[in-house]
C-alpha positions in Angstrom: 23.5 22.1 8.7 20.8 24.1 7.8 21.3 27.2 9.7 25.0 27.4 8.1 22.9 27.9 4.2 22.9 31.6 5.2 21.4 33.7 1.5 23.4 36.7 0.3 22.3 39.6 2.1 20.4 41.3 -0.3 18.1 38.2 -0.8 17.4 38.0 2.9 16.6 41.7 2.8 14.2 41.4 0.0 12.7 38.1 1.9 12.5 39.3 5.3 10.5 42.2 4.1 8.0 40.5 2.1 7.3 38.1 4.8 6.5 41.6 7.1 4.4 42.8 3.8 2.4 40.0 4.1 2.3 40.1 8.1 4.0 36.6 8.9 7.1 36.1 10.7 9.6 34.5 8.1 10.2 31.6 10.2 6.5 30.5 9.6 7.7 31.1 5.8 10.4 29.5 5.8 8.7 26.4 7.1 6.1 26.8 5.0 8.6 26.7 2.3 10.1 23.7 3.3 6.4 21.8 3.9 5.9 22.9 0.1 9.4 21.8 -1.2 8.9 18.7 0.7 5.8 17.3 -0.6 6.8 18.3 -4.5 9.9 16.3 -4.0 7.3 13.1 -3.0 5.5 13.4 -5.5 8.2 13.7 -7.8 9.4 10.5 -6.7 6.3 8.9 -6.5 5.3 9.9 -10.3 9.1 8.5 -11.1 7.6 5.4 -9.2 4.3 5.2 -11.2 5.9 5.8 -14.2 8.3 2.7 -13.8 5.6 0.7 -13.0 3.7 1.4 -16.1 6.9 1.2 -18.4 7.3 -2.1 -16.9 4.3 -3.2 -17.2 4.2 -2.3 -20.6 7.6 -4.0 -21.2 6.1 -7.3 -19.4 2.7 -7.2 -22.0 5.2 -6.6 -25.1 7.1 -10.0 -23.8 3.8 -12.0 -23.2 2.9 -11.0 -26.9 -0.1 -8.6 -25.2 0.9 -5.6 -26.5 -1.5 -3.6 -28.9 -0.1 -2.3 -32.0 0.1 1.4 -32.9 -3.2 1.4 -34.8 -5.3 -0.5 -32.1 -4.5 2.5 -29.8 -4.9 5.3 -32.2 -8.7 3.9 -32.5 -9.5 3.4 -29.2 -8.2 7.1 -28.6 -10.1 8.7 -31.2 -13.5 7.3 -29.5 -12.6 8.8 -26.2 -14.6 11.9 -25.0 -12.0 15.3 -25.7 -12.3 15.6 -21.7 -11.9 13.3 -19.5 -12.1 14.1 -15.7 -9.1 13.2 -13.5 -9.0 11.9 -10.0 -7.7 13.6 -7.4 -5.7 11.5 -5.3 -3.0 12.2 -2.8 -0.7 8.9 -2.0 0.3 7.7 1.6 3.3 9.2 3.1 3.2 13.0 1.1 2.8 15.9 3.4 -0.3 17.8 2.8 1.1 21.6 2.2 -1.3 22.6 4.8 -0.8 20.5 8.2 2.8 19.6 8.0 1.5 16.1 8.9 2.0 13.0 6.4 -1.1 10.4 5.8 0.6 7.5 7.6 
């Protein structure tokens, strides 16, 4: 299936010779392409995840009558620091771009 998705000549040309500018066979590109493709469409599904998670979480605290109205928010926001560091985490089962190995 894959090898049939053949690019229009021209952009092979162009691609094939910028993999030799750089001194890397293309194949190693190409797979280095799809390593990178892979893990942003992971963590494109796992943000789509957490962000489900969090509206429904939110939706489950509106229901219990735990929500926090508008102004509550707006005050605890304007106390916070203007910067605010932000962990680096990567979740189980993304590839790393590097290895081409997943954390499981």
């Amino acid at each position: 299936m894959l090898d049939s998705a053949s690019p229009k000549p021209e952009l092979r040309a162009e691609f094939m010779a910028e993999a030799e500018a750089a001194d890397q066979p293309a194949s190693q590109v190409v797979r280095e392409l799809m390593r990178e493709y892979v893990q942003r469409q992971c963590q494109a599904r796992e943000y789509d995840e957490f962000l489900h998670q969090k509206v429904e979480s939110a939706r489950k605290s509106v229901r219990a009558e735990r929500g926090r109205s508008n102004a509550e928010i707006e005050v605890e926001f304007t106390n916070l620091p203007l910067s605010v560091p932000v962990p680096q985490t990567r979740r189980e089962g993304c590839l790393d771009a590097g290895s081409g190995t997943g954390s499981r």
